[in-house]
C-alpha positions in Angstrom: 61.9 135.5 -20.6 62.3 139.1 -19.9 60.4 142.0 -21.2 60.4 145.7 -21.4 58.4 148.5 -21.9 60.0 150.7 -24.8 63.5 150.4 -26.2 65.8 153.6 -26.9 69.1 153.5 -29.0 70.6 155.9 -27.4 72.2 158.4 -29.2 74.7 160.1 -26.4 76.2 159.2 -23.5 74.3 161.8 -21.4 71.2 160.6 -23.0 71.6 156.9 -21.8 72.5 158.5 -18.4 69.2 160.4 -17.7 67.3 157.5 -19.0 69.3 155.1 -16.8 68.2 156.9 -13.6 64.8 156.0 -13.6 65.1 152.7 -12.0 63.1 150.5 -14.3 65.2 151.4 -17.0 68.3 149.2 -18.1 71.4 149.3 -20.0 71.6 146.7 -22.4 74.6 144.5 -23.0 74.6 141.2 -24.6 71.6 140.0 -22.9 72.9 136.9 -22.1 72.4 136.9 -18.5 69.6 139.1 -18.7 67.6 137.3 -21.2 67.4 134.5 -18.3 65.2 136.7 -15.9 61.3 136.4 -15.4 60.6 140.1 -14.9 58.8 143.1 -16.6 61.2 145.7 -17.2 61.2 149.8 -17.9 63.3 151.4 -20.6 65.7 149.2 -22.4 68.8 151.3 -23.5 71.0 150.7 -26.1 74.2 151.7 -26.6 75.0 150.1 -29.7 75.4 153.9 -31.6 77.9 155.2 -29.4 81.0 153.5 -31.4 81.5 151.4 -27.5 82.9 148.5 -29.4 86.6 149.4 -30.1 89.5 148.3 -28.5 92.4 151.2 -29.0 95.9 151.2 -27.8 98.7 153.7 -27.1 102.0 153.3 -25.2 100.9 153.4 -22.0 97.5 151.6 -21.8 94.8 149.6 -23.8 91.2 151.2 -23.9 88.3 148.3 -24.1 84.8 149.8 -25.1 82.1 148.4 -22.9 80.4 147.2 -25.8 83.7 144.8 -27.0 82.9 141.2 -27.0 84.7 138.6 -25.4 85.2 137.3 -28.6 87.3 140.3 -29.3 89.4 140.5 -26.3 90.0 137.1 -26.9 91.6 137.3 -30.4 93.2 140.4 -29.9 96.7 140.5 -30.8 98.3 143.0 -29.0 96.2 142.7 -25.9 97.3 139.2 -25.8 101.1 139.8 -26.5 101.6 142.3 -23.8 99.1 139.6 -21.1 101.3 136.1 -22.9 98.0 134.8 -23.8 96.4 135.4 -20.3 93.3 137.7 -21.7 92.7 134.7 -24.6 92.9 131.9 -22.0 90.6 133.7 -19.2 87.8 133.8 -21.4 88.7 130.6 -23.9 86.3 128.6 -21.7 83.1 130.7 -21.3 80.1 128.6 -23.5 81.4 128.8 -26.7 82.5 131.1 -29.6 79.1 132.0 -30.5 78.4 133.1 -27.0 81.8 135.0 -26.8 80.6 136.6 -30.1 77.7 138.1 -28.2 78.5 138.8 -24.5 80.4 141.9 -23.9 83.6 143.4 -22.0 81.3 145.8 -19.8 78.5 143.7 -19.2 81.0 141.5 -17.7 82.4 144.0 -15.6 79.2 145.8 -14.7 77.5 142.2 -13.3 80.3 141.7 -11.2 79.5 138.6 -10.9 81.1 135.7 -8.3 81.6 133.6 -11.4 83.7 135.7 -13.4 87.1 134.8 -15.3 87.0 138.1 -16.8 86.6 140.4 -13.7 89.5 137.7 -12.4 91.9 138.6 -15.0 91.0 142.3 -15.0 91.9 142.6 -11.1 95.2 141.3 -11.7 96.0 143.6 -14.3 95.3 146.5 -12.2 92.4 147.8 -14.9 90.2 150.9 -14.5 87.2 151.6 -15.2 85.7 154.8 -16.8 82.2 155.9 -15.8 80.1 158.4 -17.7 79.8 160.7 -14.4 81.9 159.3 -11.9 84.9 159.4 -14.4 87.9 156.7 -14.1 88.5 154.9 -10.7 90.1 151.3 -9.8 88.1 148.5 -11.2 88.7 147.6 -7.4 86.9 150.8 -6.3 84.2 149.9 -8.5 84.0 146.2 -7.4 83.1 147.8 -4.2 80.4 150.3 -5.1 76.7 150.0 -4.1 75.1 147.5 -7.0 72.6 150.5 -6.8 74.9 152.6 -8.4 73.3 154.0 -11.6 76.1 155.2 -13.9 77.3 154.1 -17.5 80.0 152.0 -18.2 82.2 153.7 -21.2 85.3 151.5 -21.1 87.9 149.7 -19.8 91.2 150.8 -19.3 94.3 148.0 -18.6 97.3 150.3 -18.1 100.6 148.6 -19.1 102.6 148.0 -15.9 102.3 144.2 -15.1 104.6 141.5 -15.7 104.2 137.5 -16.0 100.6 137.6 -16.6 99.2 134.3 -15.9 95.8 133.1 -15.7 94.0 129.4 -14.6 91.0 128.3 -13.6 89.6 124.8 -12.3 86.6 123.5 -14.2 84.9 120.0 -13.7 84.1 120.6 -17.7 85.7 122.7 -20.1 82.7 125.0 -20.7 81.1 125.2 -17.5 81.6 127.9 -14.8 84.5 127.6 -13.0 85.3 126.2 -9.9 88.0 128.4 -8.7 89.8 131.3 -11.1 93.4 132.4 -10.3 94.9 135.2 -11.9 98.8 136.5 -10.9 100.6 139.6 -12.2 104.1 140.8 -11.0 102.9 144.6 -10.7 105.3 147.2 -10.0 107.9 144.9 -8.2 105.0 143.0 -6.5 102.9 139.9 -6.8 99.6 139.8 -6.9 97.7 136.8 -7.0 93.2 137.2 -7.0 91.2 134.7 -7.1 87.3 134.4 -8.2 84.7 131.9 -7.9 85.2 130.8 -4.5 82.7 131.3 -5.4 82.3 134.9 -4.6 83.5 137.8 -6.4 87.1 137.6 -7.4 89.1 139.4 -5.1 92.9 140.4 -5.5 96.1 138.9 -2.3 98.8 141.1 -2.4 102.4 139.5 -1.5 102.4 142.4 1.3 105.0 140.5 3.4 107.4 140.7 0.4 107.4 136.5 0.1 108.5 136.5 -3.5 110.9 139.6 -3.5 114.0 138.4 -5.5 113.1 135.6 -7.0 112.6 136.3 -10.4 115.9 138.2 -10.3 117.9 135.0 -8.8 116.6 133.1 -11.4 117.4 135.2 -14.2 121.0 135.4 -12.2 121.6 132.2 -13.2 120.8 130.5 -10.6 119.5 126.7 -10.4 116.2 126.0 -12.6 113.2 126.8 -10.5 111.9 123.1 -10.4 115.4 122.5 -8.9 115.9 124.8 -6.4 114.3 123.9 -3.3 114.3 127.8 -1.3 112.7 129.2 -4.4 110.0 126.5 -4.5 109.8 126.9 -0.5 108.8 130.4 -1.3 106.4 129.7 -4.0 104.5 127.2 -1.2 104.7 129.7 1.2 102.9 132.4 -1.1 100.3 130.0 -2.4 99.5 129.2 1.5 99.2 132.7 2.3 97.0 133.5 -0.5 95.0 130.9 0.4 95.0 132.0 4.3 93.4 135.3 2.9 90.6 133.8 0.6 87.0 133.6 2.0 85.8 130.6 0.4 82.4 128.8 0.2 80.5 125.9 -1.3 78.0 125.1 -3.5 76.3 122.8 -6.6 80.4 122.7 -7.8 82.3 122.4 -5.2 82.8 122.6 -1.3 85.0 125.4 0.5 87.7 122.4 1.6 87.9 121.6 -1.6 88.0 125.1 -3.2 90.8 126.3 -0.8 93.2 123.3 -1.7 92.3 124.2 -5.8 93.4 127.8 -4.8 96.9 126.4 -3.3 97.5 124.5 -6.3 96.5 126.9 -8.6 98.3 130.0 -7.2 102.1 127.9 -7.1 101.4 126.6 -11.0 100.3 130.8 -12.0 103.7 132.0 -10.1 105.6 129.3 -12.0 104.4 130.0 -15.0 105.1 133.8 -14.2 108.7 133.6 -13.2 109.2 131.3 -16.4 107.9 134.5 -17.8 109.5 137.1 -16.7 113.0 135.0 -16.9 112.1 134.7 -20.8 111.4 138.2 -21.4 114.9 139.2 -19.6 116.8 136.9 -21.8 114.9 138.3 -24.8 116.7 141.3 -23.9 
């Protein structure tokens, strides 16, 4: 059990700020994770006025309110149309509904944690992040700033430029934490493939050596089905290896770094499958 001092709803953005610098002082999410540490805490800060729970959409981007829940992300049409289900599948295994209901989009984000489906799925979407001071950055920039770093989380930004979305994860049961997450976009003519609890922080493998170029557009060609065509598969291999080859992995109470990097092989060639199967659809859509 945690506790804490005095607890502010804040009522602006600038006000949770100043209270967030002292460093006793927290920013509440969905306590969750929080709820779980022994400590005596400063200032808890609220953010539950601040309208932080909306999830709004234009044509170029969805915004996510820090304050969103899984559970929302997770039944979210749109959001889910334009990932094929990806968003709704990445989180479909964390606890339960009633947890989902409760645990929040930025909270999620902010803990960074090695664990994560949801900072998996949000790599490989290419999202942002928007601070209350330091503004919008890379939610890969922000995976790498101090965990000092005493700012406000406003929202989440996925701008809509990735293809294929495809996300899986390895579990030895459905609702524990996951043994390895891998998440693959086709972003901008490129593949990206990042993968999470291994079991550090997820972290994204760009196909920098161009080892899927054309594939995608030879199988929309016309050419033979994927599971038939032995240089596309050969490709597909080679791309899960060098994902793999780039992946620091480690082991603990749910599984051993041997094990962990051939889940990640595996894992990587079924989300590219899935992907091009994708993408192929969409083209004959149109």
């Amino acid at each position: 059990m945690f506790y804490y001092n005095q607890y502010v709803r804040a009522q602006s953005l600038d006000e949770a700020y100043e209270l967030y610098q002292k460093k006793p002082n927290f920013v509440l999410g969905g306590m969750l994770w929080l709820k779980m540490k022994n400590k005596t805490l400063g200032t808890a800060i609220d953010l539950c006025d601040l309208g932080l729970d909306q999830i709004d959409e234009d044509e170029n981007e969805f915004r996510i309110g820090a304050y969103a829940t899984l559970r929302q992300i997770e039944t979210h049409e749109a959001l889910n149309a334009y990932t094929h289900g990806a968003i709704a599948e990445s989180v479909r295994h964390i606890v339960g509904v009633q947890f989902r209901n409760v645990a929040t989009v930025g909270g999620s984000i902010w803990g960074r944690f090695g664990f994560s489906d949801v900072m998996t799925i949000f790599r490989a979407l290419g999202a942002k992040v928007q601070l209350h001071k330091a503004g919008i950055m890379d939610l890969d920039e922000f995976a790498a700033l101090p965990r000092t770093t005493r700012d406000v989380l406003v929202s989440v930004i996925v701008p809509k430029n990735a293809k294929g979305v495809v996300y899986l994860s390895q579990r030895n049961q459905s609702t524990d934490f996951p043994v390895l997450t891998c998440a693959v976009a086709n972003r901008s003519g490129r593949y990206v493939a990042v993968i999470g609890a291994s079991p550090y922080m997820a972290e994204p493998v760009w196909d920098e050596d161009g080892i899927l170029d054309g594939i995608a557009d030879a199988k929309t060609d016309g050419n033979a089905a994927l599971t038939d065509n032995s240089e596309t598969n050969a490709k597909i291999d080679k791309f899960a290896e060098y994902v793999a080859e780039h992946i620091r992995f480690g082991s603990n109470i749910r599984a051993g770094a041997e094990y962990r990097e051939i889940i990640c092989r595996v894992l990587t060639r079924r989300a590219v499958t899935q992907s091009l199967d994708i993408c192929d659809d969409i083209k004959h859509e149109h």
